[in-house]
C-alpha positions in Angstrom: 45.8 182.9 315.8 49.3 182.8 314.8 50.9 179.4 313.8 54.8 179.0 314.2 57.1 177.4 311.5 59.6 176.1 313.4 59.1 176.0 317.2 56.9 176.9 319.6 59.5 179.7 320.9 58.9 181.0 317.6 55.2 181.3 318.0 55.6 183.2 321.3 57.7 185.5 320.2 55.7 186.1 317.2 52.5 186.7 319.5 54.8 189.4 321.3 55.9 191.0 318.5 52.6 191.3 316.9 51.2 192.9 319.9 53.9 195.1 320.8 56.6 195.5 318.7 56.3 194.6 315.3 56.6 196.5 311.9 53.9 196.5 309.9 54.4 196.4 305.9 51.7 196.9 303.5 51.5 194.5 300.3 51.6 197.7 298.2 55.1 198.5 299.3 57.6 199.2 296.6 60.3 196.6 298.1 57.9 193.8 297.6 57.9 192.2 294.1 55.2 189.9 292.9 55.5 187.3 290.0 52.5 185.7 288.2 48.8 186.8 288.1 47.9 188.9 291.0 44.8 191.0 291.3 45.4 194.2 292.9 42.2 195.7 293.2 42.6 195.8 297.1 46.4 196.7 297.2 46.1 195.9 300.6 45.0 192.8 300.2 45.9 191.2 296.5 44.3 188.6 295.3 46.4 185.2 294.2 45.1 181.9 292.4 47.4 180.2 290.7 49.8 178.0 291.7 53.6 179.7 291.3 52.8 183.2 292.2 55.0 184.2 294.6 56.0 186.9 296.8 60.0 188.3 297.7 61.2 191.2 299.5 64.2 191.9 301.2 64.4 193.0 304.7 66.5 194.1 308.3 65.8 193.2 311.6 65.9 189.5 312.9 62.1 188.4 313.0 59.5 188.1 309.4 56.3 186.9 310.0 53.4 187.0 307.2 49.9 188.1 307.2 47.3 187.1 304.6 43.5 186.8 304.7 42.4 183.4 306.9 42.2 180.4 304.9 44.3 181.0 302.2 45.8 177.8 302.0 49.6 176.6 301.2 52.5 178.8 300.4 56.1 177.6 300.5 58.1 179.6 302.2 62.1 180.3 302.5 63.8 182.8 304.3 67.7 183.6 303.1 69.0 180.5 302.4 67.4 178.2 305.0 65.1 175.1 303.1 61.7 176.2 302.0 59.2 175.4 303.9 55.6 174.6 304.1 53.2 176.6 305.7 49.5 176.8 305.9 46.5 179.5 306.7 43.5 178.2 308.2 40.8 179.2 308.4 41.7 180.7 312.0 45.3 182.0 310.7 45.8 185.4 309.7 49.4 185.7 310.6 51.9 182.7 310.8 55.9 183.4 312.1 58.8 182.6 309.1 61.5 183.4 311.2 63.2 184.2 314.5 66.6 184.7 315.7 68.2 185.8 312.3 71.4 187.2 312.6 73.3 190.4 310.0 71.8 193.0 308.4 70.1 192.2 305.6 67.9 188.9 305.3 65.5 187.7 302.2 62.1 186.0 301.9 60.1 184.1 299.1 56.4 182.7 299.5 55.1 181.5 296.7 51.6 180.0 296.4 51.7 176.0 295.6 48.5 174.8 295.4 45.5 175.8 293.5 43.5 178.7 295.0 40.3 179.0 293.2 38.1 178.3 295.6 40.2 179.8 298.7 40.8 182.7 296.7 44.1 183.1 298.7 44.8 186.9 299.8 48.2 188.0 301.0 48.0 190.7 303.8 51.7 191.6 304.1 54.6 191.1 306.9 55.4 191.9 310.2 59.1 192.7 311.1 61.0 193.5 314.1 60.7 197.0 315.8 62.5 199.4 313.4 63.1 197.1 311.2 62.4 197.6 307.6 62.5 196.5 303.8 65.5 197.1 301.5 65.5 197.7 297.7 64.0 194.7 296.2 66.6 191.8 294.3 66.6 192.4 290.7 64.5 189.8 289.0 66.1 187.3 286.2 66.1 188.9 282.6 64.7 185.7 281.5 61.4 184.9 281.4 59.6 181.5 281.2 55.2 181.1 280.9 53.7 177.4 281.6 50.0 177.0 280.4 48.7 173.7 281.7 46.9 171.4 283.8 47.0 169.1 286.7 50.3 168.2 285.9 52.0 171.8 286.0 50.3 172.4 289.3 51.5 169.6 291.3 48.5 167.6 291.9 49.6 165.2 294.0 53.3 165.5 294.5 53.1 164.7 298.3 51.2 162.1 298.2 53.0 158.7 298.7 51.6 156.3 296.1 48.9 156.6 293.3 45.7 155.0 295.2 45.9 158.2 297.5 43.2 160.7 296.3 43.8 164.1 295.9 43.5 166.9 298.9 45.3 170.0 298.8 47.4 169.1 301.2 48.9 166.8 299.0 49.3 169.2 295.8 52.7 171.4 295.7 53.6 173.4 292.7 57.2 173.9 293.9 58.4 170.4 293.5 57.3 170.5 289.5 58.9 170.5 286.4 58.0 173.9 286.0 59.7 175.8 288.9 62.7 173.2 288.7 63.3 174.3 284.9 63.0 177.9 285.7 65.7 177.7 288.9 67.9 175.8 286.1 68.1 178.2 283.8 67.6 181.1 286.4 63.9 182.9 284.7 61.1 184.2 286.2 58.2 182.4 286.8 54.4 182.3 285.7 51.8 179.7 285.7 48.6 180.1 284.2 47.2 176.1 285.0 44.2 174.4 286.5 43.7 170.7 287.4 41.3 169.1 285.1 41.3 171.7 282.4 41.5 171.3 278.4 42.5 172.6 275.3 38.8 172.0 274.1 37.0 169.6 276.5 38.0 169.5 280.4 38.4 166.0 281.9 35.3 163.8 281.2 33.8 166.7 279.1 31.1 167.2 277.2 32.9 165.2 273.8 31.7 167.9 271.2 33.6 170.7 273.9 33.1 172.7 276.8 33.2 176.6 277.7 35.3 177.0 280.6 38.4 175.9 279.0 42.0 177.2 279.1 42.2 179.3 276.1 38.7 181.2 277.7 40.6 181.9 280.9 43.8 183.0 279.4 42.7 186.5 279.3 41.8 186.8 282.6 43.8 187.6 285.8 42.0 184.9 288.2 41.0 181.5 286.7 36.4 181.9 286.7 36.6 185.1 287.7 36.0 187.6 284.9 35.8 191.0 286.3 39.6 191.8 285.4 41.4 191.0 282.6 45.1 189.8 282.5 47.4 193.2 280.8 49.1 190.6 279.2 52.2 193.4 278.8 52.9 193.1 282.2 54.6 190.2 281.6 56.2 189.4 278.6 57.5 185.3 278.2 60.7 184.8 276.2 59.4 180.8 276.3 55.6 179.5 276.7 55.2 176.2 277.2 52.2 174.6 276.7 51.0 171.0 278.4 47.6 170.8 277.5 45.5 167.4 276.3 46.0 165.4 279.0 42.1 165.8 280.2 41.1 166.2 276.5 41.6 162.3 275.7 41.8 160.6 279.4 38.1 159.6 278.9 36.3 158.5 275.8 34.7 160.2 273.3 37.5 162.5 272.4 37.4 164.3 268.9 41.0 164.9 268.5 39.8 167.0 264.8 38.1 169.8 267.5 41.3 169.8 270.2 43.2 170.2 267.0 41.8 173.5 265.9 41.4 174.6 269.1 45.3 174.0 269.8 45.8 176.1 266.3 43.8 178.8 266.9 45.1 179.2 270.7 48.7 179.4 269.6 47.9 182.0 266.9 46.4 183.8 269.5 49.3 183.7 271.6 51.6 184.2 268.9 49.4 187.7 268.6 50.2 188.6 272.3 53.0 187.9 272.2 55.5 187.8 268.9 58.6 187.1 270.3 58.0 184.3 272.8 58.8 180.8 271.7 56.1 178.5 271.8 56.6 175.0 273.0 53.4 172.8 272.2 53.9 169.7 275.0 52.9 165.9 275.6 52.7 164.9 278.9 53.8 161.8 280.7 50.7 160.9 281.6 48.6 158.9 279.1 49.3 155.8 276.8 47.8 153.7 274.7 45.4 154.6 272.2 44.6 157.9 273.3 48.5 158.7 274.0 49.1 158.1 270.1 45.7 159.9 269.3 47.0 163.2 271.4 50.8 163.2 269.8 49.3 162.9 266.3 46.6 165.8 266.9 49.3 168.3 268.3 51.7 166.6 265.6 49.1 168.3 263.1 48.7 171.2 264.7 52.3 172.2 264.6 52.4 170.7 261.4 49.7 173.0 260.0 51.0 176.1 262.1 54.5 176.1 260.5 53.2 175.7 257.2 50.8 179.1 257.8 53.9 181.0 258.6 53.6 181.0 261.9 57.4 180.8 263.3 59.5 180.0 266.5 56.9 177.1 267.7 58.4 173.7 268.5 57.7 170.3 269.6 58.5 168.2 273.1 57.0 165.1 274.1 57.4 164.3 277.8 58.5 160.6 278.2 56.0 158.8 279.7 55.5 158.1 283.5 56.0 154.1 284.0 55.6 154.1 288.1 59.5 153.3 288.5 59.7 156.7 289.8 56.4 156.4 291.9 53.1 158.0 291.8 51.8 161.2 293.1 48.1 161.1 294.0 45.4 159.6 291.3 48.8 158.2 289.2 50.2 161.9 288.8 53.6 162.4 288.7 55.5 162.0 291.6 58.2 164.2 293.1 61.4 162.3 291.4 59.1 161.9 287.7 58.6 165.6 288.1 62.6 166.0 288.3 63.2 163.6 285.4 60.6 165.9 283.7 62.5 168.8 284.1 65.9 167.0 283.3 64.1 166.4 280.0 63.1 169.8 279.6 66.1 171.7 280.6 68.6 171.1 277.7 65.5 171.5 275.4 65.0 174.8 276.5 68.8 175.8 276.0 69.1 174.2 272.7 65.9 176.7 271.9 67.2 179.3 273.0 71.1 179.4 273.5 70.8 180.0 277.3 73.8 178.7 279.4 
C-alpha cells in the first residue's frame, strides 16, 4: 500500500512509478548519510530506535518516495526547502510518496525518526526515484557536533497533543519540535539522541526506590535501547557538547534516594568523560518538577558536579531549565508543549555559545 503526502495525484503517480518506472536505491548507498544510532546488520534494511535519527540524501529527477519495513511509525519528512512534514508507516505501508512534480536538477530530502521506536523497531528500506534518476554526492554534514542523553522530555512526548489531560499515544509524540533539534538547527551541529520516556539516572519512573537495571547509563553502550546484541562504536560519533537531562523520573514519585541518583550521576559522567575527553558535559534540570522533589534533584546534581570538579574532572557545567508553569501550555501528561519546548531551547542556545564560543 502506498500512502500519499500531499494529494491523491500524488499517490497515483507513486503507484505508477513504483510499478513501472521507478529507481530503486538501496539504504547502503554511499549518497545517503545517516545521523544517530543506526544498526546496520541488514544494510538493506537498518535498524532505527531513537528518536532524531535521521536520514538525507541528495537526488535528480522530479519524484522521491520512501520505502521502509511496514509499521515503522512516524518520520518527519522535508524535501528541499518545502515545510517538513509528517508521515506515517502502518502496518500496511511499505512505501509512502514525498514528492511529485519537483522541478531543476538537483533536489534534497531529510526523514528523521520522531517518536520512540522500541517496540516498532522502525526499519528504513530506501527510496524510489524517477526513471533514470539518481543520487548526487551527499551535503557535507556540520563540523559541529551536539549528543542529548535524556528522557521523556528530549523525545517529545507529547508535543502534539493540545492540553495536559490528553494521554500519551505516539501519535502525539514528535522529537522535531524539541529543544534538542531546535538548539542543534541554531547553532547548525549534527544531531544524536540517545533518550527514552520514563528512564532514569538510577531508578526509571515509579522505580523500585533502592534502583533499577534497565536504566540509561546500562543502555548507553548499546546501539538500540533493550537490545544488547550490538554495542554502540562510540568513535563513530564523537560529541563536541553532551547534554544530559536525566532525574526527572528519578524523583517524580516517592521514595527517591537522591544519595544513590547522586553516585550514579558521578560515576556516569566519569564514564563519559572516558569515552569521550573532549566533549563538554552539560549535567541538566528539567522544567518539569517542583516542589520538594524539584529542590531535592537540583541539590543532588548540585553535588555531583560539585564533587566531579573537585576530582579533576574538567569542562562539565551546570544548566537548570526554568520550570514549565502552563502559560505556554501542556503537551500530553503536563509535558512540555511545542512553544515551552522553544523557550527551552531559547534558554539553551546562548548557553551553549557562551560554552563554547560558537557564533
Amino acid at each position: 500500500m502506498i500512502k500519499h503526502l500531499f494529494s491523491i495525484a500524488a499517490a497515483l503517480f507513486a503507484a505508477t512509478m513504483v510499478a513501472q518506472a521507478a529507481t530503486p536505491i538501496s539504504p547502503a548507498d554511499k549518497g545517503i548519510v545517516y545521523t544517530g544510532r543506526v544498526n546496520f546488520t541488514n544494510p538493506e534494511s537498518p535498524l532505527m530506535v531513537y528518536p532524531g535519527t535521521s536520514i538525507k540524501a541528495n537526488f535528480t529527477g522530479s519524484e522521491i518516495a520512501m520505502k521502509a519495513k511496514p509499521g515503522s511509525g512516524y518520520f518527519m519528512v522535508q524535501v528541499d526547502n518545502q515545510p517538513a512534514r509528517k508521515i506515517f508507516f502502518s502496518k500496511g505501508d511499505s512505501v509512502i510518496q514525498l514528492a511529485t512534480g519537483l522541478r531543476g536538477d538537483h533536489h534534497s530530502v531529510e526523514a528523521m525518526l520522531v517518536y520512540e521506536g522500541y517496540n516498532d523497531r522502525p526499519e528504513f528500506r530506501g527510496f524510489l526515484l524517477a526513471d533514470g534518476a539518481k543520487l548526487l554526492a551527499a551535503t557535507r554534514q556540520p563540523e559541529r557536533r551536539m549528543e542529548y542523553i535524556g528522557n521523556s522530555i528530549t523525545c517529545g512526548y507529547g508535543t502534539e497533543a493540545a492540553n495536559g489531560d490528553i494521554h500519551y499515544t505516539d501519535s502525539t509524540e514528535n522529537h522535531y519540535y524539541t529543544y534538542a533539534v531546535l538548539t542543534s538547527r541554531a547553532l547548525n551541529a549534527q544531531h544524536n539522541v540517545v533518550a527514552r520516556s520514563g528512564i532514569g539516572m538510577y531508578r526509571n519512573y515509579n522505580g523500585n526506590p533502592t534502583g533499577d537495571k534497565d536504566i540509561m547509563p546500562k543502555w548507553y553502550d548499546y546501539t538500540s535501547l533493550y537490545d544488547d546484541s550490538q554495542l554502540w562504536n562510540h568513535s563513530s560519533y564523537v560529541p563536541d557538547v553532551i547534554c544530559i537531562c536525566l532525574g526527572t523520573n528519578d524523583f517524580s514519585t516517592p521514595g527517591y534516594k537522591p544519595e544513590l541518583y547522586q553516585a550514579n550521576y558521578e560515576n556516569f559522567v566519569k564514564k563519559l568523560r572516558k569515552i569521550h575527553p573532549k566533549a563538554k558535559i552539560v549535567m541538566i534540570t528539567g522544567p518539569m518538577l517542583n516542589g520538594e522533589a524539584s529542590k531535592v534533584h537540583v541539590s543532588a546534581v548540585d553535588g555531583a558536579y560539585k564533587n566531579l570538579t573537585s576530582a579533576g574532572v574538567k569542562d562539565i557545567y551546570r544548566f537548570d531549565f526554568t520550570t514549565q508553569t502552563g502559560a505556554l501550555g501542556y503537551g500530553a501528561d503536563y509535558h512540555p508543549s511545542k512553544a515551552q519546548n522553544v523557550k527551552m531551547s531559547n534558554e539553551l542556545i546562548p548557553f551553549i555559545r557562551k560554552i563554547t564560543g560558537w557564533k
